[in-house]
N, CA, C and O atoms as a GROMACS GRO file, in nm:
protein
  472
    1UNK      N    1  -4.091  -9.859   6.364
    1UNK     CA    2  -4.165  -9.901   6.481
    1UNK      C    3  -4.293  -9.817   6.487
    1UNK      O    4  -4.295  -9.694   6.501
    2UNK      N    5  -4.391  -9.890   6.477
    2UNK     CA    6  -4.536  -9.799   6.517
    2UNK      C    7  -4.518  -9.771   6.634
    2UNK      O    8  -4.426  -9.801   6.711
    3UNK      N    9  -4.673  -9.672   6.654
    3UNK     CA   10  -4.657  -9.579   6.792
    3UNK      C   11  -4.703  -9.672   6.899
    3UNK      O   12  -4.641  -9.652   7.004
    4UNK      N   13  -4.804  -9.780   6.906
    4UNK     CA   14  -4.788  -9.899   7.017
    4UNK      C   15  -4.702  -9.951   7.039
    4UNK      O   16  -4.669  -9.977   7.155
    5UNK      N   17  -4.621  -9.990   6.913
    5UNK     CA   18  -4.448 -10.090   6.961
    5UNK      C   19  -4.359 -10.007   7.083
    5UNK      O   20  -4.304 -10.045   7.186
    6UNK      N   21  -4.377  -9.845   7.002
    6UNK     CA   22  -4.272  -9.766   7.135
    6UNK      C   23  -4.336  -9.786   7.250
    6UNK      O   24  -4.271  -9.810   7.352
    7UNK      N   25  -4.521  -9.777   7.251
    7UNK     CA   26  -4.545  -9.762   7.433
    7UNK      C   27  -4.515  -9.856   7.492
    7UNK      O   28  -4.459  -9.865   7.602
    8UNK      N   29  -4.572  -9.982   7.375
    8UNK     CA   30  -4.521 -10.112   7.443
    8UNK      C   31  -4.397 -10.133   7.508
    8UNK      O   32  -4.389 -10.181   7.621
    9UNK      N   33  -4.270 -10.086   7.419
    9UNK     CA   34  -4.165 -10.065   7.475
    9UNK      C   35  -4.132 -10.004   7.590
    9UNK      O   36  -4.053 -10.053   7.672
   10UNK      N   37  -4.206  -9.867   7.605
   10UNK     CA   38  -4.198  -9.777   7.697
   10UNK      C   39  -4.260  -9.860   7.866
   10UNK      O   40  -4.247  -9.839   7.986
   11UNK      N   41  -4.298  -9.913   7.817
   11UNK     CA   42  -4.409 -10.019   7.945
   11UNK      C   43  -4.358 -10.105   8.010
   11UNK      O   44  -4.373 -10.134   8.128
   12UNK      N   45  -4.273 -10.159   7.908
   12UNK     CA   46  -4.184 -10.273   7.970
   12UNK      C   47  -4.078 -10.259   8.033
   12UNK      O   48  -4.013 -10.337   8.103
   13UNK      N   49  -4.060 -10.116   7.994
   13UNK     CA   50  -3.919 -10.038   8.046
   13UNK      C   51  -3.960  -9.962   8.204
   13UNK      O   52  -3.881  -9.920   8.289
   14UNK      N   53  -4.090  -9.962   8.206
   14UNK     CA   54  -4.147  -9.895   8.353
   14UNK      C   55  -4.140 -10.003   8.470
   14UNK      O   56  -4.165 -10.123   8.459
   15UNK      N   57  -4.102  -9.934   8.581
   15UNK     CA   58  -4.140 -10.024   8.736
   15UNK      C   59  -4.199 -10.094   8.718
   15UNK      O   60  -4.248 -10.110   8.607
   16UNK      N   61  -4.221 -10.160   8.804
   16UNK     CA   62  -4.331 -10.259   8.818
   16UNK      C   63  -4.403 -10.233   8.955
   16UNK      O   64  -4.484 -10.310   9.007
   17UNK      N   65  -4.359 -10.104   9.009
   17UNK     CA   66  -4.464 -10.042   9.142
   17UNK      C   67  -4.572 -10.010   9.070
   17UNK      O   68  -4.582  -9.993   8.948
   18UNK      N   69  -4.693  -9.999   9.196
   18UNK     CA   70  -4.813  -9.941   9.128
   18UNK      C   71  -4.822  -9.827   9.149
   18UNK      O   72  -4.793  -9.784   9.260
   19UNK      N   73  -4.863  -9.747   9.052
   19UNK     CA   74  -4.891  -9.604   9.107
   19UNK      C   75  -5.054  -9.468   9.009
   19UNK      O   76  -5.059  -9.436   8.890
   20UNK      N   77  -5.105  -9.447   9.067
   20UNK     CA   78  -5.250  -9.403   9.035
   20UNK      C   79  -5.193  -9.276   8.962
   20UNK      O   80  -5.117  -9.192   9.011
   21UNK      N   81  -5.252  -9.278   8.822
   21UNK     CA   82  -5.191  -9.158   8.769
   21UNK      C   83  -5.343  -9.042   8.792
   21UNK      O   84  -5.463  -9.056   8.812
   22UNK      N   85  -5.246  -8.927   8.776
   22UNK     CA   86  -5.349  -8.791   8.787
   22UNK      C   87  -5.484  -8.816   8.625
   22UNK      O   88  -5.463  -8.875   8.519
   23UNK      N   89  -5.585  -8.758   8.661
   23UNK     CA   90  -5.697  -8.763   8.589
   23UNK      C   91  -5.605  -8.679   8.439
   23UNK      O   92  -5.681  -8.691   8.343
   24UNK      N   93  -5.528  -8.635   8.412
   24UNK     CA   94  -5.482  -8.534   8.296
   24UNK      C   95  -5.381  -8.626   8.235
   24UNK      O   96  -5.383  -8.652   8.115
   25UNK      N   97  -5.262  -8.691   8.347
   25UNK     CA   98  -5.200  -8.811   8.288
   25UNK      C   99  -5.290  -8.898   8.211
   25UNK      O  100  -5.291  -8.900   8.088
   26UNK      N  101  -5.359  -8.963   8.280
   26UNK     CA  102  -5.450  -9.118   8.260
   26UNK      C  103  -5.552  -9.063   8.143
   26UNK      O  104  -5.626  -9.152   8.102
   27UNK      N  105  -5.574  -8.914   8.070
   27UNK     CA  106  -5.603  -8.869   7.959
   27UNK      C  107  -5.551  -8.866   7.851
   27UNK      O  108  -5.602  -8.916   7.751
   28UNK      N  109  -5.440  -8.805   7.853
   28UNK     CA  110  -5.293  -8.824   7.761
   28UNK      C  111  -5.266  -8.980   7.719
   28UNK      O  112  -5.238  -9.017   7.604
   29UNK      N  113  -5.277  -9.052   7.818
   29UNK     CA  114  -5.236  -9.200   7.792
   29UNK      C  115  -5.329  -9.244   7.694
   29UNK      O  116  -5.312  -9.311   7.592
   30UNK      N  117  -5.424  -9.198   7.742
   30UNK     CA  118  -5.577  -9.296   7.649
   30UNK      C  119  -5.598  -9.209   7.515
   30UNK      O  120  -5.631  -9.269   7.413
   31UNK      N  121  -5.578  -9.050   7.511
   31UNK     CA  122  -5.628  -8.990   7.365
   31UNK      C  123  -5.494  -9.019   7.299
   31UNK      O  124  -5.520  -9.044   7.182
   32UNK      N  125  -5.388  -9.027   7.315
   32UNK     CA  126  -5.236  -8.964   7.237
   32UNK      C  127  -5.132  -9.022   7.287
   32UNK      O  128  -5.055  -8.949   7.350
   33UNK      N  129  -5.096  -9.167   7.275
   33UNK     CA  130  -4.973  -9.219   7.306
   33UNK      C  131  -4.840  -9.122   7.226
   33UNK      O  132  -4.730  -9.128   7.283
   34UNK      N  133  -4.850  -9.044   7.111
   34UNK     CA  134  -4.743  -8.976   7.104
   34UNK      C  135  -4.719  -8.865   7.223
   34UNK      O  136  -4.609  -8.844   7.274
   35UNK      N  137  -4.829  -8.806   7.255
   35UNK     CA  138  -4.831  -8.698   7.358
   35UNK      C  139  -4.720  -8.772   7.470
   35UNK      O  140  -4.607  -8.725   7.485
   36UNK      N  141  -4.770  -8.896   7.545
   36UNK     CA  142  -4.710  -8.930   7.628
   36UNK      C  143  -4.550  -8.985   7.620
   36UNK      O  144  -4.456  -8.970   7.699
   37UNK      N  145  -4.559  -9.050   7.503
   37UNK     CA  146  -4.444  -9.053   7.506
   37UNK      C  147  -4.341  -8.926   7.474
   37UNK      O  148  -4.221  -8.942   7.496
   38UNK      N  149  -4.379  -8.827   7.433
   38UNK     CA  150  -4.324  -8.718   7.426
   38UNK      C  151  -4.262  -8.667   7.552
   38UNK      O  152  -4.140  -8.648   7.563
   39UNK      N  153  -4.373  -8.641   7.670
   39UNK     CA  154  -4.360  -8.619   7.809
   39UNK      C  155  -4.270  -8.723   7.858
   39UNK      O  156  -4.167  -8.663   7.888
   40UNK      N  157  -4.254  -8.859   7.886
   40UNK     CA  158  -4.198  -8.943   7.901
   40UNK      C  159  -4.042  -8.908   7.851
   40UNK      O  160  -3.946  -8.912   7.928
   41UNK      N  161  -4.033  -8.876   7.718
   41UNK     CA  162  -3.872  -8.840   7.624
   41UNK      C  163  -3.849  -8.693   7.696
   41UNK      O  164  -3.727  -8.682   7.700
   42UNK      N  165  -3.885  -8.619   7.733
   42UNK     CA  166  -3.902  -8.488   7.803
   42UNK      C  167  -3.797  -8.519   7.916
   42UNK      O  168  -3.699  -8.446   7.933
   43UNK      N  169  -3.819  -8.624   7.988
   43UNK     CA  170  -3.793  -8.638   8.126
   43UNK      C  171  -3.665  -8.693   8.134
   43UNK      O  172  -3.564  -8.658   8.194
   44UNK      N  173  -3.696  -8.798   8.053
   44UNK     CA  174  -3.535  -8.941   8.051
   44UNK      C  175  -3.445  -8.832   7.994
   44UNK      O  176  -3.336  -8.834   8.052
   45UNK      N  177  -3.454  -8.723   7.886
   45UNK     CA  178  -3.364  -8.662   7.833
   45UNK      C  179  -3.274  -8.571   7.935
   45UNK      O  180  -3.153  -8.548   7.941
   46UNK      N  181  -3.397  -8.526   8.019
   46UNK     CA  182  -3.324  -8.457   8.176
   46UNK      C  183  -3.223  -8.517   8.250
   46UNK      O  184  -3.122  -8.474   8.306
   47UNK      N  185  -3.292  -8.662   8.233
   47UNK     CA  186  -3.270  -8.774   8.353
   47UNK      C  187  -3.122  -8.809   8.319
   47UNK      O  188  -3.047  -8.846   8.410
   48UNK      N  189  -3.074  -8.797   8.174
   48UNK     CA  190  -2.978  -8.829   8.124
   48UNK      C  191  -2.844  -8.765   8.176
   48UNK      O  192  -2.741  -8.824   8.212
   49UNK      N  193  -2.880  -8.585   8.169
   49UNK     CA  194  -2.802  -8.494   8.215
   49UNK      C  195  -2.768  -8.467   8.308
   49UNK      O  196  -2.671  -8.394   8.327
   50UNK      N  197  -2.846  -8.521   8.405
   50UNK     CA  198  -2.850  -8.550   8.571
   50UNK      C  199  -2.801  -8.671   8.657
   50UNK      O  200  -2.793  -8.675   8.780
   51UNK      N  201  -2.767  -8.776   8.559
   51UNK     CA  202  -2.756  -8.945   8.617
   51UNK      C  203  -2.628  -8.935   8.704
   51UNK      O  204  -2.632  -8.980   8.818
   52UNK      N  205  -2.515  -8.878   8.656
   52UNK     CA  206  -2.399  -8.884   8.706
   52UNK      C  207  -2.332  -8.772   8.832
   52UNK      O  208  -2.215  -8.772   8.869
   53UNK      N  209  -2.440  -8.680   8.884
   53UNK     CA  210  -2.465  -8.595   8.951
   53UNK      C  211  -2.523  -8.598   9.083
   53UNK      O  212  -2.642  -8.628   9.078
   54UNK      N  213  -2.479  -8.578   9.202
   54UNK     CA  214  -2.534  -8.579   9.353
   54UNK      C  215  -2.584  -8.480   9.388
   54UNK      O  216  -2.551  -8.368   9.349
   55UNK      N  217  -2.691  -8.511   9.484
   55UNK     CA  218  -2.718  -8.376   9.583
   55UNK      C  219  -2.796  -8.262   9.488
   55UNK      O  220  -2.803  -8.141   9.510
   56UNK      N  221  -2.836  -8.317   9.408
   56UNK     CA  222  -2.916  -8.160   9.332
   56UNK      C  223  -3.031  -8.115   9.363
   56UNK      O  224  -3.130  -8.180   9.395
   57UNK      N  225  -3.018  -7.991   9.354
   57UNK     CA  226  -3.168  -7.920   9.351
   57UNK      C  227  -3.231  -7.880   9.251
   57UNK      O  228  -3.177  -7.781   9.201
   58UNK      N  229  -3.347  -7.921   9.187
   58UNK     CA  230  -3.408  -7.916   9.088
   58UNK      C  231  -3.534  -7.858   9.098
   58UNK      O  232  -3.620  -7.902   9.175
   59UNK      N  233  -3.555  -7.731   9.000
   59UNK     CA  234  -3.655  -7.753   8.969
   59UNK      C  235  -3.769  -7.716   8.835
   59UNK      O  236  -3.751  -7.619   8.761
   60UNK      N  237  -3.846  -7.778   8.824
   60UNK     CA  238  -3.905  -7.796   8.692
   60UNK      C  239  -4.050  -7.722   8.724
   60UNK      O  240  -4.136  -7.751   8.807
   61UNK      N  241  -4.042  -7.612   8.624
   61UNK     CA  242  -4.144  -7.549   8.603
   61UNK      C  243  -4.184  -7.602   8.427
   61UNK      O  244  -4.124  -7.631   8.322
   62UNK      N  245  -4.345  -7.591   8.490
   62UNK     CA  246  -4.428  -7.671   8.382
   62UNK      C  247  -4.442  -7.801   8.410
   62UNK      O  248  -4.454  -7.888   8.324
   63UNK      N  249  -4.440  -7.825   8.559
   63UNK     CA  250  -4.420  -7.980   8.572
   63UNK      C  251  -4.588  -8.041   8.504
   63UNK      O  252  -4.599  -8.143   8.436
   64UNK      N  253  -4.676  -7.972   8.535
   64UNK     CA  254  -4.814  -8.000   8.559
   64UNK      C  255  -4.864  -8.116   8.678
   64UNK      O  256  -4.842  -8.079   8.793
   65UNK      N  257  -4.902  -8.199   8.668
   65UNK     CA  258  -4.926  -8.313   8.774
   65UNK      C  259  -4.820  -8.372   8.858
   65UNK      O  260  -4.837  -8.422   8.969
   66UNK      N  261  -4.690  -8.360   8.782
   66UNK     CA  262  -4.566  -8.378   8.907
   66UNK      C  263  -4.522  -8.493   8.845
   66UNK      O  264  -4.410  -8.527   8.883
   67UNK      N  265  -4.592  -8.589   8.735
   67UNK     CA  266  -4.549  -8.717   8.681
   67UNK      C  267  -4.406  -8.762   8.646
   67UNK      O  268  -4.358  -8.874   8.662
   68UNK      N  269  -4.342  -8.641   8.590
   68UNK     CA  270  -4.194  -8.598   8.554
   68UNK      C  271  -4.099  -8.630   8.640
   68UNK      O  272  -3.992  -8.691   8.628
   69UNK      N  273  -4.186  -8.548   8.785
   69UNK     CA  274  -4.070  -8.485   8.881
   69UNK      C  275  -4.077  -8.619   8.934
   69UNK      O  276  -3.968  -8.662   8.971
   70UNK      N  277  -4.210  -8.726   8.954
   70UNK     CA  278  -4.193  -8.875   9.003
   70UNK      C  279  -4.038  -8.936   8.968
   70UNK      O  280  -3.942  -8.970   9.037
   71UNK      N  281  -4.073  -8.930   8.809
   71UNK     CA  282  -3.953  -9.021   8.774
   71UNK      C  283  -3.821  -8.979   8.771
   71UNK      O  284  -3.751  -9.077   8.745
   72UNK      N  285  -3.744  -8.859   8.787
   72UNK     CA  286  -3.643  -8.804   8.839
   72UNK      C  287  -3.614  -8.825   8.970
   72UNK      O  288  -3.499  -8.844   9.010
   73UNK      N  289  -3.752  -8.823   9.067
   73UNK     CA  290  -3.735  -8.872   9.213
   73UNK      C  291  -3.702  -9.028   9.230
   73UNK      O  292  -3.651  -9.076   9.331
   74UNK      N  293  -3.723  -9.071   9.160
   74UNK     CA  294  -3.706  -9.233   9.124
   74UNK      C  295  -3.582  -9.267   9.044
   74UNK      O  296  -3.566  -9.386   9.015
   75UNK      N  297  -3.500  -9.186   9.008
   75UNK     CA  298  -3.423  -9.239   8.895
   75UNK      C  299  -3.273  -9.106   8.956
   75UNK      O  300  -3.155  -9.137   8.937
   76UNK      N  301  -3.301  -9.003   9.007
   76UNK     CA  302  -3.168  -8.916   9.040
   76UNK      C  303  -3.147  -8.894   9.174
   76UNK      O  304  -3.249  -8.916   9.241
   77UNK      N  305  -3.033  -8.849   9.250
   77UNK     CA  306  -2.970  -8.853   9.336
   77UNK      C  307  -3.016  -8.729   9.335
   77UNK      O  308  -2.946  -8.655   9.266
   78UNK      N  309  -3.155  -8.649   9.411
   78UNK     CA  310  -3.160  -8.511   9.440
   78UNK      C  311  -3.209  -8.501   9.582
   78UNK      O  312  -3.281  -8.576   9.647
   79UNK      N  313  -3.142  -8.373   9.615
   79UNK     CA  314  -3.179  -8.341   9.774
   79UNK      C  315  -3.308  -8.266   9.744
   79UNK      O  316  -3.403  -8.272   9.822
   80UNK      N  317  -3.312  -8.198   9.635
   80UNK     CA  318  -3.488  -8.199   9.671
   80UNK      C  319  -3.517  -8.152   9.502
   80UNK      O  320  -3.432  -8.117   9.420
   81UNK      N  321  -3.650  -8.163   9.485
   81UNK     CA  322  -3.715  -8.133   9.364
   81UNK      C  323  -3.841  -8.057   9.388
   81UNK      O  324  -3.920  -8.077   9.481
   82UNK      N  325  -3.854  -7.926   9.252
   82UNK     CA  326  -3.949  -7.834   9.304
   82UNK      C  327  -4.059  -7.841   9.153
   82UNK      O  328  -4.026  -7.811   9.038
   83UNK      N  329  -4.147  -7.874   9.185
   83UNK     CA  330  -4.216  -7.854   9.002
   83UNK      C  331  -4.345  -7.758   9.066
   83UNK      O  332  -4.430  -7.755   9.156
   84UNK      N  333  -4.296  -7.687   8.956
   84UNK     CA  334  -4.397  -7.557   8.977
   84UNK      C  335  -4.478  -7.566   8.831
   84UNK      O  336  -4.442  -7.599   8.718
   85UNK      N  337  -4.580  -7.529   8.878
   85UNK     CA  338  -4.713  -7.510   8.760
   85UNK      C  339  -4.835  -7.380   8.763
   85UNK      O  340  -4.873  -7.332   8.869
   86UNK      N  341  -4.880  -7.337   8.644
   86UNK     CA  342  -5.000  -7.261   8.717
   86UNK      C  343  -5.157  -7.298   8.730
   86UNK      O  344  -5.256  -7.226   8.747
   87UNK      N  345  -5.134  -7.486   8.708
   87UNK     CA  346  -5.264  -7.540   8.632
   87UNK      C  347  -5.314  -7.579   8.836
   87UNK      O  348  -5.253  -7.667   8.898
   88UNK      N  349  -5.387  -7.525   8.878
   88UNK     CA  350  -5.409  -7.545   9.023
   88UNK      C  351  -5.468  -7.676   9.086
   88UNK      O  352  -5.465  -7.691   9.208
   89UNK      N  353  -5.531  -7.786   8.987
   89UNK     CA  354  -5.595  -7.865   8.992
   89UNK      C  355  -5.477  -7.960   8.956
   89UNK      O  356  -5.522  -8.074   8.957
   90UNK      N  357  -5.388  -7.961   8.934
   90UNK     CA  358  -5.244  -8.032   8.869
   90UNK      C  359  -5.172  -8.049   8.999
   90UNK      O  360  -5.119  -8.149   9.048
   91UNK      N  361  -5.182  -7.925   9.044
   91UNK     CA  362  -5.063  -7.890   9.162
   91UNK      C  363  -5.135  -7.972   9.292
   91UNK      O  364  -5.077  -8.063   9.352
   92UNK      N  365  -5.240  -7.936   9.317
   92UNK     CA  366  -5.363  -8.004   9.403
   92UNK      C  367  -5.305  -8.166   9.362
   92UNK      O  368  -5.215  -8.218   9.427
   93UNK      N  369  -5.341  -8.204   9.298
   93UNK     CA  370  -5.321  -8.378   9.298
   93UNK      C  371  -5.196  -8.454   9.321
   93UNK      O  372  -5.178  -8.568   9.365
   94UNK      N  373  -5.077  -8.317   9.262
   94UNK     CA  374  -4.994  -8.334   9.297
   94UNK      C  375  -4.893  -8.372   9.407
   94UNK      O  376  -4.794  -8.443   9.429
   95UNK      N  377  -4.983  -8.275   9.468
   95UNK     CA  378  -4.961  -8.236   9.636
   95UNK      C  379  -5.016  -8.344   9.733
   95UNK      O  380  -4.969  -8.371   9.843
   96UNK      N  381  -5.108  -8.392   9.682
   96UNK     CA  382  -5.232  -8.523   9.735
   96UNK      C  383  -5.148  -8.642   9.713
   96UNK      O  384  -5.137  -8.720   9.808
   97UNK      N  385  -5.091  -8.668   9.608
   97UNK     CA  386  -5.037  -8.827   9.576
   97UNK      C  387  -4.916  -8.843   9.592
   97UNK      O  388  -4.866  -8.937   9.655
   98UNK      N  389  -4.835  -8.723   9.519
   98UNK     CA  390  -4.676  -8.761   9.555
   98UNK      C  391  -4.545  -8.665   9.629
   98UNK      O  392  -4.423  -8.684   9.634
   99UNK      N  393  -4.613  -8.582   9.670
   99UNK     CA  394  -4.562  -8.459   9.735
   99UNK      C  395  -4.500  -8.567   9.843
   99UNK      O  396  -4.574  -8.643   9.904
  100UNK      N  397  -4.301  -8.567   9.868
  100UNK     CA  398  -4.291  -8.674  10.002
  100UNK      C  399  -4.183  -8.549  10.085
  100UNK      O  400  -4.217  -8.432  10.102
  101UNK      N  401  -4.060  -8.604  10.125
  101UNK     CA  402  -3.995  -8.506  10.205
  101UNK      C  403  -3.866  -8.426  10.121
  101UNK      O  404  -3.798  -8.327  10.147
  102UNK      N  405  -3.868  -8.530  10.001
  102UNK     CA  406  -3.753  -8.427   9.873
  102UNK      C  407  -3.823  -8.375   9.760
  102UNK      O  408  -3.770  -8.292   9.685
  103UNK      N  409  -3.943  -8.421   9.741
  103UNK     CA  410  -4.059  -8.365   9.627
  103UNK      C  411  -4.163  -8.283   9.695
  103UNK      O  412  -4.236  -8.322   9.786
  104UNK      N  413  -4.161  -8.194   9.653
  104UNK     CA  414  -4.278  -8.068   9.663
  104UNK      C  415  -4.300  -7.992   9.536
  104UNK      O  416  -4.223  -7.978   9.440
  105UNK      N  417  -4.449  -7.936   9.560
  105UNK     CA  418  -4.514  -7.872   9.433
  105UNK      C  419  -4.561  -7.737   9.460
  105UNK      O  420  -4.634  -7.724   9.559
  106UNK      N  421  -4.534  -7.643   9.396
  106UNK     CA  422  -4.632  -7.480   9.404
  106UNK      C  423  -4.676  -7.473   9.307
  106UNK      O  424  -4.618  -7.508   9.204
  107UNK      N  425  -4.787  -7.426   9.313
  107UNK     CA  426  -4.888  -7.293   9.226
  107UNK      C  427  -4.848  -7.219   9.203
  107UNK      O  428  -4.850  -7.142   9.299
  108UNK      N  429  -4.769  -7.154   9.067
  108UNK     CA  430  -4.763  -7.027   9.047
  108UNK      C  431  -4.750  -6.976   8.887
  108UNK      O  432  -4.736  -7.061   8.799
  109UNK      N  433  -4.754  -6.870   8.862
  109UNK     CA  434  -4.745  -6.822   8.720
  109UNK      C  435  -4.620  -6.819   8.712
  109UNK      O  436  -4.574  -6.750   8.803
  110UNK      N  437  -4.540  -6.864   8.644
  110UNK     CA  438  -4.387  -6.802   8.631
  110UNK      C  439  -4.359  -6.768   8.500
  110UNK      O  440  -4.253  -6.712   8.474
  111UNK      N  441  -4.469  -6.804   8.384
  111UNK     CA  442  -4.514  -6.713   8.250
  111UNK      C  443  -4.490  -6.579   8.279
  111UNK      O  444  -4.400  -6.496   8.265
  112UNK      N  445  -4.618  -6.590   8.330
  112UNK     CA  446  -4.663  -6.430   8.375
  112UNK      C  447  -4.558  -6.302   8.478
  112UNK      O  448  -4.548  -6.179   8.483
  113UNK      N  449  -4.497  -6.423   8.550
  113UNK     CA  450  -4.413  -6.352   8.621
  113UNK      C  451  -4.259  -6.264   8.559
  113UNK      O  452  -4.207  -6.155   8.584
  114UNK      N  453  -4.228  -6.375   8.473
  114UNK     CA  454  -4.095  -6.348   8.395
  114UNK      C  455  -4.143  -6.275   8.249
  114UNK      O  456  -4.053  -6.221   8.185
  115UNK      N  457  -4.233  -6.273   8.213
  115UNK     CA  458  -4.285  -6.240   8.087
  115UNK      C  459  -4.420  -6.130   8.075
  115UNK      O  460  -4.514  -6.126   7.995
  116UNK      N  461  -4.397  -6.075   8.152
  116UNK     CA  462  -4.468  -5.900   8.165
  116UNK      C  463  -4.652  -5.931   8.218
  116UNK      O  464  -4.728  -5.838   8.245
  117UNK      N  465  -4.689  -6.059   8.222
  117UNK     CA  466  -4.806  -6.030   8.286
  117UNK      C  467  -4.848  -6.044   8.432
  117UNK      O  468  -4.965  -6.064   8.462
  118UNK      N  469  -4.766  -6.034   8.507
  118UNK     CA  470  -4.810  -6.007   8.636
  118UNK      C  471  -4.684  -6.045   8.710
  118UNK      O  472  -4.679  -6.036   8.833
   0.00000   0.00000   0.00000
């Protein structure tokens, strides 16, 4: 299967809600359909480990734009989800488009925090 057949695939397999992706998503999509679908296999692989599970609290550091934590919010039974990032302009849009009352986003280093630089 070429790398259009999978997005194609991947496309047909998406909602059919509309939803405005972040300026860094809607980049990824257009330079590097492997990129995305990578991110995309990132998530469902979570989504997998989580399907049969209630009430969780999650959270995903490195979310960047929150695109991830969308489709876990869409697809798992969680009482709340936390995606943390240190990209501030990620977290910002984040916070702007899909931040609701079980999804929320922080700013923070957690590199740096767990790994000796600050």
């Amino acid at each position: 299967m070429t790398e259009l057949e999978r997005w194609q695939e991947v496309m047909r397999e998406m909602k059919a809600e509309p939803l405005t992706l972040s300026p860094k998503i809607s980049s990824t999509m257009r330079t590097s359909l492997t990129g995305m679908l990578f991110i995309l296999a990132r998530y469902k692989f979570g989504m997998q480990m989580m399907r049969n599970r209630r009430g969780l609290k999650i959270i995903d550091f490195g979310c960047n734009d929150g695109i991830g934590d969308l489709m876990i919010r869409q697809n798992i039974d969680a009482e709340s989800i936390l995606g943390v990032d240190f990209d501030a302009d990620a977290i910002k849009w984040a916070k702007e488009n899909l931040e609701d009352d079980i999804l929320h986003f922080e700013e923070a280093d957690f590199l740096g925090k767990f790994f000796g630089g600050g």
